[in-house]
Backbone atoms as SQL, in Angstrom:
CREATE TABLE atoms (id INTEGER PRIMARY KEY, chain TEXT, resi INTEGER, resn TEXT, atom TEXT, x REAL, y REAL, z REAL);
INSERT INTO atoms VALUES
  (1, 'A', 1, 'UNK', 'N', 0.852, -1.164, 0.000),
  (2, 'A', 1, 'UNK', 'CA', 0.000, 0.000, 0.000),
  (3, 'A', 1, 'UNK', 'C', 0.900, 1.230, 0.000),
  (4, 'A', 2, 'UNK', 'N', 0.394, 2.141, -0.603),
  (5, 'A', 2, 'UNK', 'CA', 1.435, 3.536, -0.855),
  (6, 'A', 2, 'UNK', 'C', 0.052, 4.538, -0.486),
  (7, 'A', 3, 'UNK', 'N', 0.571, 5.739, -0.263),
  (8, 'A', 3, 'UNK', 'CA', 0.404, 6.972, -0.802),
  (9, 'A', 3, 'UNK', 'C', 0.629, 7.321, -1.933),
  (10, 'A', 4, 'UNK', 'N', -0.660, 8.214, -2.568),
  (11, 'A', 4, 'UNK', 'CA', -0.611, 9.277, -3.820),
  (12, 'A', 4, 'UNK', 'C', -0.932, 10.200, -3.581),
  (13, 'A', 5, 'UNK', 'N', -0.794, 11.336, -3.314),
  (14, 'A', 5, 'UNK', 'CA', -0.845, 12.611, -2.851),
  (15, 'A', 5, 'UNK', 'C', -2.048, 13.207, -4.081),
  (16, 'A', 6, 'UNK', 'N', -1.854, 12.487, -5.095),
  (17, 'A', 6, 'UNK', 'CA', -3.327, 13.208, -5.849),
  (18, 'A', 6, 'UNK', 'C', -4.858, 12.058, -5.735),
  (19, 'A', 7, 'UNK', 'N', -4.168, 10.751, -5.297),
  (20, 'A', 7, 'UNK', 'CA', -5.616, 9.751, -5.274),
  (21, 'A', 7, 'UNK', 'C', -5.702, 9.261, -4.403),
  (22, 'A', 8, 'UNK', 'N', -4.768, 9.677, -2.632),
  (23, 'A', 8, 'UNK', 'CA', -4.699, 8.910, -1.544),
  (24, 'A', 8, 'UNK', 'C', -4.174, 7.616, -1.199),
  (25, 'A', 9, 'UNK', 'N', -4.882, 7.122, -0.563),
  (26, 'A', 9, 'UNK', 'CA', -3.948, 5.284, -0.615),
  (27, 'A', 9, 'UNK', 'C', -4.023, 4.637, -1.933),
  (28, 'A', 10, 'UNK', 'N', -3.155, 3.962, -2.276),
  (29, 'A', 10, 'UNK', 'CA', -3.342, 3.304, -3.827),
  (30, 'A', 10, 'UNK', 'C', -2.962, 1.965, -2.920),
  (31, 'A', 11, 'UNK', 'N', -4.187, 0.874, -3.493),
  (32, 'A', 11, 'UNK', 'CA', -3.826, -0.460, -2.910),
  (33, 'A', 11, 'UNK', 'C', -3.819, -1.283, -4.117),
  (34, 'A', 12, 'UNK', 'N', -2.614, -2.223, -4.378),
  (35, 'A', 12, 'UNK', 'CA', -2.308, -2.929, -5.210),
  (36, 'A', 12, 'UNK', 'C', -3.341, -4.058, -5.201),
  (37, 'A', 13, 'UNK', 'N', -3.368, -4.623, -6.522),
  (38, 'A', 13, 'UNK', 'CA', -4.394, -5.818, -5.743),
  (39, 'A', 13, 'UNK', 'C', -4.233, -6.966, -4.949),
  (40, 'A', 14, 'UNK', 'N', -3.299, -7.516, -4.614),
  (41, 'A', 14, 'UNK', 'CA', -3.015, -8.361, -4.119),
  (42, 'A', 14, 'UNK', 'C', -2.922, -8.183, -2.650),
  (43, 'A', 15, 'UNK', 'N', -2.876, -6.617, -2.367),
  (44, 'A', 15, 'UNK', 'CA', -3.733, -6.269, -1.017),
  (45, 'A', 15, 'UNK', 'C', -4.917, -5.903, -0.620),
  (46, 'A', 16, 'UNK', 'N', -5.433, -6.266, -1.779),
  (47, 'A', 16, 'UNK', 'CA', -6.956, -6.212, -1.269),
  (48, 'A', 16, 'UNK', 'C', -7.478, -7.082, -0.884),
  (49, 'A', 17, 'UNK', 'N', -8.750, -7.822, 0.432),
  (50, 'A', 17, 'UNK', 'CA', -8.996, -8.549, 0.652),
  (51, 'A', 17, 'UNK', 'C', -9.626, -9.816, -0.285),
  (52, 'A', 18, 'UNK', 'N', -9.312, -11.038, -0.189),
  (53, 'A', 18, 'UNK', 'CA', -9.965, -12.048, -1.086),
  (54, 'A', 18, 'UNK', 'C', -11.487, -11.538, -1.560),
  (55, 'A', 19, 'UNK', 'N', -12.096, -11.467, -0.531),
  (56, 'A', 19, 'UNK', 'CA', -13.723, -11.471, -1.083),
  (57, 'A', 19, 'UNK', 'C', -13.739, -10.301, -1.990),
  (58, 'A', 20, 'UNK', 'N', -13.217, -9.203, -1.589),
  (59, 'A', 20, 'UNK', 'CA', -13.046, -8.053, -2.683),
  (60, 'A', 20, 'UNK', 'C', -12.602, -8.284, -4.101),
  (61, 'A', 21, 'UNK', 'N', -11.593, -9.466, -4.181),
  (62, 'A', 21, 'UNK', 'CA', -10.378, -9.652, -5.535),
  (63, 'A', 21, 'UNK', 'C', -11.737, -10.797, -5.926),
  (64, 'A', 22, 'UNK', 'N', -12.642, -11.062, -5.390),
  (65, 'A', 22, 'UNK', 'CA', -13.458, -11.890, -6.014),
  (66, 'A', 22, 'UNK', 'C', -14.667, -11.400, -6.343),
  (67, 'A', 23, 'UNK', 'N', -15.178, -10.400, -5.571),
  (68, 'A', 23, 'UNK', 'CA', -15.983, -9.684, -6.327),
  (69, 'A', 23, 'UNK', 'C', -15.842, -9.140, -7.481),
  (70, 'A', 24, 'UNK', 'N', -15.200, -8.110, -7.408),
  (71, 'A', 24, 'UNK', 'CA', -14.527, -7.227, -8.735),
  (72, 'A', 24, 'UNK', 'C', -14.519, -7.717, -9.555),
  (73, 'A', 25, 'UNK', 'N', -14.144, -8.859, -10.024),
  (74, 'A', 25, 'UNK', 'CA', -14.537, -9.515, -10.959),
  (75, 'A', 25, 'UNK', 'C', -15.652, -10.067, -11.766),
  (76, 'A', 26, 'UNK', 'N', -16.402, -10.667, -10.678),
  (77, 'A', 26, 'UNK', 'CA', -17.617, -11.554, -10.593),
  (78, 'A', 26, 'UNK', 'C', -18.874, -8.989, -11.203),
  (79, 'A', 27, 'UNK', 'N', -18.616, -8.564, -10.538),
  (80, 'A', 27, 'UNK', 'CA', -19.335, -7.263, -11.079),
  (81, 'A', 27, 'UNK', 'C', -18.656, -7.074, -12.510),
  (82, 'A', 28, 'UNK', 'N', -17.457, -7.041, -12.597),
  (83, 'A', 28, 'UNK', 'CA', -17.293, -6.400, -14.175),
  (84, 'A', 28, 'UNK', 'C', -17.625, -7.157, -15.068),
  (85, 'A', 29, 'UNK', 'N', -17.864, -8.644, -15.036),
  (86, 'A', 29, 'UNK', 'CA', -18.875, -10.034, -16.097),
  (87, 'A', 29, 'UNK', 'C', -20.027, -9.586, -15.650),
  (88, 'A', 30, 'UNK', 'N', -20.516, -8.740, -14.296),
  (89, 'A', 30, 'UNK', 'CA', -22.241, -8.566, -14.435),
  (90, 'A', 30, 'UNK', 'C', -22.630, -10.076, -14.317),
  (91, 'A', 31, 'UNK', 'N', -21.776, -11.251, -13.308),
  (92, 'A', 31, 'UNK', 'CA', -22.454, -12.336, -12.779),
  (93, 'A', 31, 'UNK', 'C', -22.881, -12.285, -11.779),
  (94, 'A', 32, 'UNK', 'N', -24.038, -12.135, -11.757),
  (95, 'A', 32, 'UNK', 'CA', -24.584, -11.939, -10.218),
  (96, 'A', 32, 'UNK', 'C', -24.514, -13.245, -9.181),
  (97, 'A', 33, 'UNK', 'N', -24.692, -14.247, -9.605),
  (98, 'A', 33, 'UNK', 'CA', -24.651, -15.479, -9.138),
  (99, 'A', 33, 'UNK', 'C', -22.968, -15.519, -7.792),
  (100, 'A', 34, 'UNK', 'N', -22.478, -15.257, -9.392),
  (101, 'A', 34, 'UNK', 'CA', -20.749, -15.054, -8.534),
  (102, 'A', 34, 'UNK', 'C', -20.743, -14.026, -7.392),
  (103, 'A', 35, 'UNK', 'N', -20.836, -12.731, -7.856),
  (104, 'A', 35, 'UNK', 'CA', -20.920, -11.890, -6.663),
  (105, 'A', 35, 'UNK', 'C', -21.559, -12.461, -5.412),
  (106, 'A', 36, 'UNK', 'N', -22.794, -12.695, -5.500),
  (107, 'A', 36, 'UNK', 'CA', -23.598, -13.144, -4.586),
  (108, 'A', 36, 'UNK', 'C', -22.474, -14.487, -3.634),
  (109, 'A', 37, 'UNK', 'N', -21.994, -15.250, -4.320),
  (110, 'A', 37, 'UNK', 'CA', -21.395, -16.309, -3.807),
  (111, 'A', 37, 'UNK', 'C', -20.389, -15.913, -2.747),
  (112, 'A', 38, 'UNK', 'N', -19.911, -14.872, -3.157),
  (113, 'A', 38, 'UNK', 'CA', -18.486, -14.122, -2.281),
  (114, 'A', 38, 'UNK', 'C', -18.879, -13.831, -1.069),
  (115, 'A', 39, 'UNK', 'N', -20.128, -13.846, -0.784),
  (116, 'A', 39, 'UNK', 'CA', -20.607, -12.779, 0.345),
  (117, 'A', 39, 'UNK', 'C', -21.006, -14.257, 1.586),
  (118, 'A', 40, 'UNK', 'N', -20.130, -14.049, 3.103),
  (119, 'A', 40, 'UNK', 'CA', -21.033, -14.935, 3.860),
  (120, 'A', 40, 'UNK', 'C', -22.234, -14.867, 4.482),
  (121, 'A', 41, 'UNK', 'N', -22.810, -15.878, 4.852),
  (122, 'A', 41, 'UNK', 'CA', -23.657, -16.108, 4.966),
  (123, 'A', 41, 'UNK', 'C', -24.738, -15.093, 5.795),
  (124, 'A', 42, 'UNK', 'N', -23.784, -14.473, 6.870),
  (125, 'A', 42, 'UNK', 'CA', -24.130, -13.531, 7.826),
  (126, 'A', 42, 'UNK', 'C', -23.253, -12.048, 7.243),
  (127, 'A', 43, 'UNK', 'N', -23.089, -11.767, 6.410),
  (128, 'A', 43, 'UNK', 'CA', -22.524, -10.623, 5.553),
  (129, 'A', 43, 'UNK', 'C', -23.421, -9.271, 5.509),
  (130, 'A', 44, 'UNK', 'N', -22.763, -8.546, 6.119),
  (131, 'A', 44, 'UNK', 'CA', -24.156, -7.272, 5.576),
  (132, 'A', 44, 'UNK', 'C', -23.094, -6.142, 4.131),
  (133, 'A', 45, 'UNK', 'N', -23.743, -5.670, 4.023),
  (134, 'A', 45, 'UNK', 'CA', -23.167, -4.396, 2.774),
  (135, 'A', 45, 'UNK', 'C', -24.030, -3.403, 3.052),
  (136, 'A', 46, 'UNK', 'N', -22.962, -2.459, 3.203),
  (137, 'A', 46, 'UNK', 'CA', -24.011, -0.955, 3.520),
  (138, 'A', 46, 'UNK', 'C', -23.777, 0.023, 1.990),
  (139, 'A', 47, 'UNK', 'N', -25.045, 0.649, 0.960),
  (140, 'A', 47, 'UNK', 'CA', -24.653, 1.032, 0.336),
  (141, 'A', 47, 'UNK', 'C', -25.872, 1.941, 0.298),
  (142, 'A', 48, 'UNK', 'N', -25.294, 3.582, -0.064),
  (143, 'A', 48, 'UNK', 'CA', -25.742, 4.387, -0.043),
  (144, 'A', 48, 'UNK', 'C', -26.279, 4.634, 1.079),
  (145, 'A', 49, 'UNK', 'N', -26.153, 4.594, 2.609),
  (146, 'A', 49, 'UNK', 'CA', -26.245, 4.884, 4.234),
  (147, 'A', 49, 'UNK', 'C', -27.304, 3.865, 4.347),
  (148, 'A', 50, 'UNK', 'N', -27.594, 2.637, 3.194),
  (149, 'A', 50, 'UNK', 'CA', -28.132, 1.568, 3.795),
  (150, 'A', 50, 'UNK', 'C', -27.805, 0.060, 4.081),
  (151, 'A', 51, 'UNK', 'N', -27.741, -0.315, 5.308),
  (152, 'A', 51, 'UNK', 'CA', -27.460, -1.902, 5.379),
  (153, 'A', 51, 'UNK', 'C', -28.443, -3.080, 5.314),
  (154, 'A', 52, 'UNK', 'N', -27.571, -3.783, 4.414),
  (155, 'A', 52, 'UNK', 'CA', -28.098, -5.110, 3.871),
  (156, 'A', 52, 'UNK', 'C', -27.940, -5.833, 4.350),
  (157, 'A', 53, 'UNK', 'N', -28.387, -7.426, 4.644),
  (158, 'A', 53, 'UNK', 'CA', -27.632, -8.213, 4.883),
  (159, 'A', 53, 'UNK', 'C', -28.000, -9.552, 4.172),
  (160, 'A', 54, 'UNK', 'N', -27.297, -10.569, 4.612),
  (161, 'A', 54, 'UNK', 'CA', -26.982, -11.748, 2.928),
  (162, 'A', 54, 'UNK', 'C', -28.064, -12.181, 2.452),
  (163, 'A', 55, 'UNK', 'N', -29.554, -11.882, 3.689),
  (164, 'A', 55, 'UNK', 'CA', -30.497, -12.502, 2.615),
  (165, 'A', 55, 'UNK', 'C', -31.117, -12.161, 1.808),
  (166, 'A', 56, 'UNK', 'N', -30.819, -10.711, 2.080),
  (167, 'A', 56, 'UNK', 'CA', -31.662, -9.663, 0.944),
  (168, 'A', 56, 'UNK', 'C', -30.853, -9.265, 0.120),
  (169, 'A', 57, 'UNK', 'N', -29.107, -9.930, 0.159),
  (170, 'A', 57, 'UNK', 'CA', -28.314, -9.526, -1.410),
  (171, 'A', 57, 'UNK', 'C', -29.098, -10.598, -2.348),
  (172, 'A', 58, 'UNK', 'N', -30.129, -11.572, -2.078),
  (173, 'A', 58, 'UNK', 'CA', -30.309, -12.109, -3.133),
  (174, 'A', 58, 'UNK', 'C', -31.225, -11.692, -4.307),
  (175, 'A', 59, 'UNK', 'N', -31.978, -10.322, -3.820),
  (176, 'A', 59, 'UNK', 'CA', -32.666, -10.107, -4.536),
  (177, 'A', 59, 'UNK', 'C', -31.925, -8.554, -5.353),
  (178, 'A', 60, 'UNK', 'N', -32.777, -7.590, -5.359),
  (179, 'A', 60, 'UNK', 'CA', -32.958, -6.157, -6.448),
  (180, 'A', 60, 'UNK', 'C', -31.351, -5.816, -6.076),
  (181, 'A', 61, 'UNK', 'N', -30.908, -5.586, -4.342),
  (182, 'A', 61, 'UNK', 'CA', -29.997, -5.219, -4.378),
  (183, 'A', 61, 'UNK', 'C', -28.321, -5.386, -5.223),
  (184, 'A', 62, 'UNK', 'N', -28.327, -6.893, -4.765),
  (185, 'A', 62, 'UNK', 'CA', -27.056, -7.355, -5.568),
  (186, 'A', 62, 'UNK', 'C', -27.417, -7.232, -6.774),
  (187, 'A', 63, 'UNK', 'N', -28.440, -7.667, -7.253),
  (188, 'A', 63, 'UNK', 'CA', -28.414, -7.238, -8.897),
  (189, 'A', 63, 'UNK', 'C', -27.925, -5.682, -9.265),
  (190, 'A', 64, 'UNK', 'N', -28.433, -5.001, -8.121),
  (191, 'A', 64, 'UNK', 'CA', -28.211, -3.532, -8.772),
  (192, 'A', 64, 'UNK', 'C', -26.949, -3.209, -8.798),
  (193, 'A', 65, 'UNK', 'N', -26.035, -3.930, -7.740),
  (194, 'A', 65, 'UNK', 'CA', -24.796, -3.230, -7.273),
  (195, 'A', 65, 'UNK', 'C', -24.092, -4.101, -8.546),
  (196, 'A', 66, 'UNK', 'N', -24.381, -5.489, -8.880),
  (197, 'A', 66, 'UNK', 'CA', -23.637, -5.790, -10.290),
  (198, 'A', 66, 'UNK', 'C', -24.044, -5.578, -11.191),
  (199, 'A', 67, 'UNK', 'N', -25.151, -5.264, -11.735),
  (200, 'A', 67, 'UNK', 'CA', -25.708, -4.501, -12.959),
  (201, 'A', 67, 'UNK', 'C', -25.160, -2.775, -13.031),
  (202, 'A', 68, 'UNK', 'N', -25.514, -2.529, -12.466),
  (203, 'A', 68, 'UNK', 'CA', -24.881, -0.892, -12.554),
  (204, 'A', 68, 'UNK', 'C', -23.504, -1.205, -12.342),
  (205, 'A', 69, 'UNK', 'N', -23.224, 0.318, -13.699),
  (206, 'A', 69, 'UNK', 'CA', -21.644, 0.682, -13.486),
  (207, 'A', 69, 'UNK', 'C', -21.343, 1.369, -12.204);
């Protein structure tokens, strides 16, 4: 991990956490299936000041967060 004084921390990928290096992926194919898979069982995601948690990534949400750019 470094500093960039114009973009802040720059984290390589291989420091980013697994479930992250597996998402990212699983969103830029727009597989929702995959995304969804990354997440445990008791997982929440807070997006846009709202929290989720794993049983309701199965529906509108995760689609939205891997469908949208």
């Amino acid at each position: 991990m470094e500093t960039n004084a114009g973009r802040g921390i720059v984290i390589s990928w291989e420091d980013l956490p697994a479930p992250i290096r597996a998402y990212l992926p699983a969103h830029q194919a727009r597989d929702t299936e995959a995304a969804i898979s990354v997440f445990a069982a008791d997982a929440a995601v807070t997006d846009e000041g709202r929290t989720y948690y794993r049983f309701a990534l199965e529906g509108a949400l995760i689609t939205r967060l891997v469908i949208e750019p």
